[in-house]
C-alpha positions as CSV (number, residue, x, y, z in Angstrom):
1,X,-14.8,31.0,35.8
2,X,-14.2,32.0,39.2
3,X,-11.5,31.5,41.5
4,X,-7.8,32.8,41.2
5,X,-6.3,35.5,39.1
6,X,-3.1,33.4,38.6
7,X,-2.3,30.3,39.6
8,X,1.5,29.1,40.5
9,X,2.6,25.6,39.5
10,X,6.0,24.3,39.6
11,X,8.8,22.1,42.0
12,X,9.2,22.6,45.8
13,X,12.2,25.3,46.0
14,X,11.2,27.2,42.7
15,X,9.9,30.3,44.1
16,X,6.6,29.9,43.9
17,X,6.0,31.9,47.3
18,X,8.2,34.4,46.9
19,X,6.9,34.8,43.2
20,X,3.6,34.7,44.1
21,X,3.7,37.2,46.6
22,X,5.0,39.9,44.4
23,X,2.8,38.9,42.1
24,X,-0.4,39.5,44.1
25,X,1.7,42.7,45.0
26,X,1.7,44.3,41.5
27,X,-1.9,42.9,40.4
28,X,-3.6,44.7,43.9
29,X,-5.2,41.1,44.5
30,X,-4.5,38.8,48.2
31,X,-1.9,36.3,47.7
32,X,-2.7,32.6,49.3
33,X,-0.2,29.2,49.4
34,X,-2.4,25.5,49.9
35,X,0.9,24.2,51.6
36,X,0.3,27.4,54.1
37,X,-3.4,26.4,54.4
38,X,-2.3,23.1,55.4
39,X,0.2,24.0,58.2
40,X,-2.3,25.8,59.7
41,X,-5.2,23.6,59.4
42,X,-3.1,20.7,60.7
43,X,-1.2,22.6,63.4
44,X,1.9,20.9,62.1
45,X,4.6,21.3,59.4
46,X,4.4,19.1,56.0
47,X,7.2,17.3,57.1
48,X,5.4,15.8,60.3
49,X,2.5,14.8,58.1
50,X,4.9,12.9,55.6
51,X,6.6,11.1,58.9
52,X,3.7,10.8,61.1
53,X,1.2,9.5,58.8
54,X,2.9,9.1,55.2
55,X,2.0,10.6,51.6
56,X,-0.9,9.3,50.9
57,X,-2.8,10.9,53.6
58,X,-0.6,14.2,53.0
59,X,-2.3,14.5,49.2
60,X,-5.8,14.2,50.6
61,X,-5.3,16.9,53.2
62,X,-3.8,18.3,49.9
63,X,-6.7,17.6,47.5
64,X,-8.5,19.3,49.7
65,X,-6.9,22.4,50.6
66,X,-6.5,22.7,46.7
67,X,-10.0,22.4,46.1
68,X,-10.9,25.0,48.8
69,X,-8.9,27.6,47.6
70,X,-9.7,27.5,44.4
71,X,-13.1,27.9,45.6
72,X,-12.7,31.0,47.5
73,X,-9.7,32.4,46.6
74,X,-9.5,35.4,43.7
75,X,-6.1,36.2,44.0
76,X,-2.7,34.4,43.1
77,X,-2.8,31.2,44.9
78,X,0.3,29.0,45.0
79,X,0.2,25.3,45.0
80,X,2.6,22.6,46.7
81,X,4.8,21.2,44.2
82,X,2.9,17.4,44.2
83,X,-0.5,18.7,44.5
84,X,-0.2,17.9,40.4
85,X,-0.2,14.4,40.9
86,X,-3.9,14.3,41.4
87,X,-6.1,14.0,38.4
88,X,-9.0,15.8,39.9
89,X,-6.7,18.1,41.0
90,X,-5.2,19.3,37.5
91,X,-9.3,18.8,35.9
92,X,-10.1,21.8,38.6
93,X,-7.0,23.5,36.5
94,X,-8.1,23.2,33.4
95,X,-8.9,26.6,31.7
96,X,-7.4,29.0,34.8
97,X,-4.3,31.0,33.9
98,X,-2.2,28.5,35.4
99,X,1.9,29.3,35.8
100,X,4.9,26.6,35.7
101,X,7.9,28.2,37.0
102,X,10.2,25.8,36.0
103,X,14.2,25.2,36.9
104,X,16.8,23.1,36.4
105,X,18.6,20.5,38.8
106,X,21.4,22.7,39.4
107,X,19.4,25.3,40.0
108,X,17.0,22.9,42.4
109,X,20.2,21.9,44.6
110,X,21.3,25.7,45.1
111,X,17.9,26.3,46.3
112,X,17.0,23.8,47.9
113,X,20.0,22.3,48.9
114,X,19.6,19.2,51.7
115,X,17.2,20.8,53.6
116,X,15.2,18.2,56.2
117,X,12.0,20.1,55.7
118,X,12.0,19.1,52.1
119,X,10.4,14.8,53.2
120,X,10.9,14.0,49.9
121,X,14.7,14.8,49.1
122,X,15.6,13.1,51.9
123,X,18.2,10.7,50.3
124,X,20.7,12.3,47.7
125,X,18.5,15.0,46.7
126,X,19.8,15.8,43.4
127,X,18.6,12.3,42.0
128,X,15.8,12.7,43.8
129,X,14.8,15.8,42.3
130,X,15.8,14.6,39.1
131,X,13.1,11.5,39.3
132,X,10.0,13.9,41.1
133,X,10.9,16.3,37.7
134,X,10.3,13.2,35.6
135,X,7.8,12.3,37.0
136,X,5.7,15.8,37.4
137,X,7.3,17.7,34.5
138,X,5.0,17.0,31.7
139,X,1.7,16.9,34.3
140,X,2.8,20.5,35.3
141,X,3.4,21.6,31.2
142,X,0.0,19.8,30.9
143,X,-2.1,22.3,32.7
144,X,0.5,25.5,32.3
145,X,-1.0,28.2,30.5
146,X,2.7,29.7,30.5
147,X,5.8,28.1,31.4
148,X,8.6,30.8,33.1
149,X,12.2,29.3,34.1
150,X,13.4,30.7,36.8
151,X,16.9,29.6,36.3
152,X,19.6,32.8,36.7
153,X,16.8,35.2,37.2
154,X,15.7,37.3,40.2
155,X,12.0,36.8,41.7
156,X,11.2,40.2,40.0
157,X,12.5,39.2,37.1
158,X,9.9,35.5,37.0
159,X,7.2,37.9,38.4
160,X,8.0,40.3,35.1
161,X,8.1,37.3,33.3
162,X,4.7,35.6,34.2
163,X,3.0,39.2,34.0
164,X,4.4,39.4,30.3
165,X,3.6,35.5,29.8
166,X,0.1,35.9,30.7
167,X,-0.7,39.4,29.3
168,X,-1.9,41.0,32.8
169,X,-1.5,44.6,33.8
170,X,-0.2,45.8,37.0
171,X,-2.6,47.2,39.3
């Protein structure tokens, strides 16, 4: 199968950027994020799409962005933490090395704290996070090949981790 290397699932704030940028780092391979794709393919930050023209049209633009890089990207590609939600989506996951870096909600509010950018932890963000976790938790363990908490640990520590996890050599 073609496409990415590694694939990074997991909640907004849980490092899958930073993570996946040292990833790409020590497996020699380019390092792409669909939320990134999106920015720059819309001209505007996530959090404008959410206001301006609400979630629903923010997954397609998703849906697509995810299906385009897994297309043509070979490297470690990050995906935004709802992209999940789609069933197509997770199908086009099924059989990649996929990664869940998972955390907790105290974890999540350290991280992530009240930040405006974040459109949907808007309104007391802890029990927010709390119900997108419910929601999402057992979609993202569904298509994980390897599940890495981040909780406590360094981003070189996950990226140690998720190199262990899936059995892949630095370059």
């Amino acid at each position: 199968m073609s496409g990415p290397l590694v694939v990074l699932v997991g909640p907004m704030g849980v490092g899958k950027s930073t993570v996946g940028r040292l990833l790409a780092e020590r497996l020699g391979v380019g390092y792409r994020d669909t939320d990134e794709d999106i920015v720059a393919g819309q001209g505007r930050s996530i959090a404008e799409i959410f206001v301006d023209e609400g979630e629903e049209t923010f997954r397609a633009v998703e849906k697509r962005a995810v299906e385009r890089a897994l297309a043509e990207h070979t490297g470690v590609l990050a995906l935004g933490g709802g992209s999940v939600l789609d069933a197509g989506t997770r199908d086009l996951l099924t059989g990649r090395r996929v990664v869940y870096l998972s955390m907790d909600v105290d974890e999540a509010v350290k991280r992530t704290g009240l930040n405006a950018a974040r459109p949907l932890l808007a309104v007391n963000p802890r029990k927010q996070w709390r119900e997108l976790m419910e929601a999402r938790r057992h979609l993202y363990e569904g298509i994980a090949t390897a599940v890495v908490p981040t909780d406590g640990r360094t981003p070189e520590e996950v990226t140690r981790a998720a190199l262990d996890a899936l059995e892949l050599k630095e370059a």
